[in-house]
N, C-alpha and C positions, 0 to 999 in steps of 0.2 A: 808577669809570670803566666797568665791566663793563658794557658796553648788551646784555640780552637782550631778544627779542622770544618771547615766551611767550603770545603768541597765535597760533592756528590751527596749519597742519598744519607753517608751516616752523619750523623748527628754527636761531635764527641769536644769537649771541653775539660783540661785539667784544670784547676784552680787548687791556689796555695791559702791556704788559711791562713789569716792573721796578715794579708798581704793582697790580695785579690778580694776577698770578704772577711767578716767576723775582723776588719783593720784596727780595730781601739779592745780588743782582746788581748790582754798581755799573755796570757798562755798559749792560746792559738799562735800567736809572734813565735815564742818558744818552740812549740812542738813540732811545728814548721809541717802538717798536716797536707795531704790532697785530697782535694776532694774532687769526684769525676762524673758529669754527667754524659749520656749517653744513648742517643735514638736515634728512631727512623725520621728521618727531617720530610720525607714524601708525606708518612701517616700523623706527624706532631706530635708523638709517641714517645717519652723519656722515661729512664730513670734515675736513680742518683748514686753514687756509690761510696759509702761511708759517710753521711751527712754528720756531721760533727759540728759542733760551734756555729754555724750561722744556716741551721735550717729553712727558717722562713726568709733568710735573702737569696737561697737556693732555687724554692719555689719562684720568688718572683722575679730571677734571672733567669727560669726555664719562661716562664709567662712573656717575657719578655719578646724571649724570641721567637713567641710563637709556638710554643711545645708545651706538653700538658704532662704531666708528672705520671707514672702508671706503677710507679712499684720502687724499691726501695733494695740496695744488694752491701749486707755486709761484709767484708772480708776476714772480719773475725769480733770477738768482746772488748777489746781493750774501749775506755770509756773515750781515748780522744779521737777513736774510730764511731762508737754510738751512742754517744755521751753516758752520761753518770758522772762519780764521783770519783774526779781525780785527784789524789794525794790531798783532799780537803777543798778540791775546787768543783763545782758544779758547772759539767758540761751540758751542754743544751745539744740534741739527738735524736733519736728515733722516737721519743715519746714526744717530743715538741712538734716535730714530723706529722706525727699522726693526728696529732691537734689539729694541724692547718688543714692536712689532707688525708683523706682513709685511703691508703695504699697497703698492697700487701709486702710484708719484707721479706725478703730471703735471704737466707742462713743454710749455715752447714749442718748438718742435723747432729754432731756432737756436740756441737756448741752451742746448741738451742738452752740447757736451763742454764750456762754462764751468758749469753744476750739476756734475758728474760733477768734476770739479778743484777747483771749492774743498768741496764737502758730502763729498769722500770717498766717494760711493756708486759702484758699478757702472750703465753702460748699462742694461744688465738691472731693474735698479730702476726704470727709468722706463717712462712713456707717453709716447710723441710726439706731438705737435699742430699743426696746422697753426691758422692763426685762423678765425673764425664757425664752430667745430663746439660741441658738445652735449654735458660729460657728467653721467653720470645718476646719483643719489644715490637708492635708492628711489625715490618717483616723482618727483622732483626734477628740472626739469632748469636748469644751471648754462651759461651760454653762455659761450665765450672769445673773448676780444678782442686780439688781437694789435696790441700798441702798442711798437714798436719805438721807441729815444730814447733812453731812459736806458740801456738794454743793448739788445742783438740782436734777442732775443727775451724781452722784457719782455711781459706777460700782463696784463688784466684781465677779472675776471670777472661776469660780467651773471645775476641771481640775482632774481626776483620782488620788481622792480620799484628791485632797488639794484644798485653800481655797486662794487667790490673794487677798488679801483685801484691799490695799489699802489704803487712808487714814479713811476708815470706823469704822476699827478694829486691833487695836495692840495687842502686847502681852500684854503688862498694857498700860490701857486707848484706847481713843478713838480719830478720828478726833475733832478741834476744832468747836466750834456752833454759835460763836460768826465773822464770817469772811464773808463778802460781799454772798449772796443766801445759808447761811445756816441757819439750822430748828430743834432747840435742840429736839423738839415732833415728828418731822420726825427721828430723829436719834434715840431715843429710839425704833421706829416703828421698823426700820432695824434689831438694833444690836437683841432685845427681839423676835421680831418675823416672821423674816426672817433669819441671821445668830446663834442664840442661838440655832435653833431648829435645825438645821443641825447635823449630827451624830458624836456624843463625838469623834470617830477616826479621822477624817476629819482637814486634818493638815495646820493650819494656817501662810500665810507667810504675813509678814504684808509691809506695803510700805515706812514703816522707821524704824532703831533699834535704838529703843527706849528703849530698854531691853538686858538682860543680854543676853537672846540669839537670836538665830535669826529666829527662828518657835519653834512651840510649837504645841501639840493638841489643837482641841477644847477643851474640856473633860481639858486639864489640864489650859484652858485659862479662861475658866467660873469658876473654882477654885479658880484662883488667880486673878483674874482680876478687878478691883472694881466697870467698869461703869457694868456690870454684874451682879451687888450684886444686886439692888434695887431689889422690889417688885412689884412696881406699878410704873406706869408713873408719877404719881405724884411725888413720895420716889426720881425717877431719876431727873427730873426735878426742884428739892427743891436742887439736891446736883451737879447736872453739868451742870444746862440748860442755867448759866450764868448771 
């Protein structure tokens, strides 16, 4: 399932948890997780996006290839995204992260004291974000998109010419609306008028496969995809808003 692009200067690998690493996890199996790394392959400059369940095999598969870890990008709090405590299981995440390596993380800046409570980390371990800023990976630049919906401050990230979404946006469906700070009218907001409008080429990797496959266009996601369909905020909200 490992999709590397090993062509040119970027540096980008999806990997499936419980399947690609963290393989004798039986939760990781379950939640069917991505995790994404992401640099300048000229500078050796990475960093990682959602490290969930198998942090320190993360590190030593960026070492691997030559690339040196520089920072850390959550897409939101859920614990099988920065670990913590899931439903009585203890995920390994950004605290175990910081063990191996002092990098700084970055977070959406609403979501900053729900990271900090369930990852176990300090304020101080973070970056705060507001949405449409820039950050830089060697000469990389990674844009953030603030899509609020399934949590506060839920994040996707916009990366030469693809789409990190996170639990924002799958190939079919959507984050759930119904889970402690989420906002079915804020997540229509996102998906219709923030990620919709983005360029049909624009290739979406989502933060769990949930589908047959494992990215897709936009262009072919707003196709098939049914929280997509509605017309109005209403249409969506009568049919997913819970």
């Amino acid at each position: 399932m490992d999709n590397a692009d090993s062509s040119g200067p970027l540096y980008f690998r999806q990997l499936l948890m419980g399947r690609d690493l963290a393989t004798r996890d039986p939760v990781a199996r379950q939640m069917v997780n991505f995790a994404y790394l992401i640099g300048d392959r000229a500078r050796g400059e990475a960093i990682v996006v959602d490290p969930a369940y198998a942090p320190s095999e993360l590190v030593d598969l960026l070492e691997a290839d030559g690339m040196r870890l520089v920072g850390a990008l959550a897409t939101h709090y859920h614990a099988d995204h920065v670990g913590g405590d899931l439903f009585g299981h203890s995920i390994a995440g950004v605290a175990e992260l910081l063990d191996k390596v002092q990098v700084p993380v970055h977070v959406q800046r609403a979501e900053v004291p729900w990271v900090t409570r369930t990852a176990g980390i300090g304020r101080e371990d973070l970056v705060e974000h507001d949405g449409d800023e820039v950050i830089s990976v060697g000469d990389l630049e990674i844009r953030t998109v603030h899509t609020p919906g399934h949590t506060p401050g839920s994040q996707c990230f916009l990366v030469e010419g693809r789409l990190v979404a996170g639990d924002t946006l799958f190939l079919q469906g959507c984050g759930r609306t119904d889970l402690p700070g989420s906002d079915p009218a804020a997540m229509y907001d996102s998906l219709v008028n923030r990620l919709a409008r983005l360029p049909d080429e624009v290739v979406v990797y989502p933060g769990h496969l949930y589908s047959a496959e494992a990215s897709a266009t936009l262009g072919e996601t707003k196709r098939w995809n049914p929280v997509l369909a509605p017309r109005s905020a209403a249409e969506w909200l009568a049919l997913f808003g819970g």
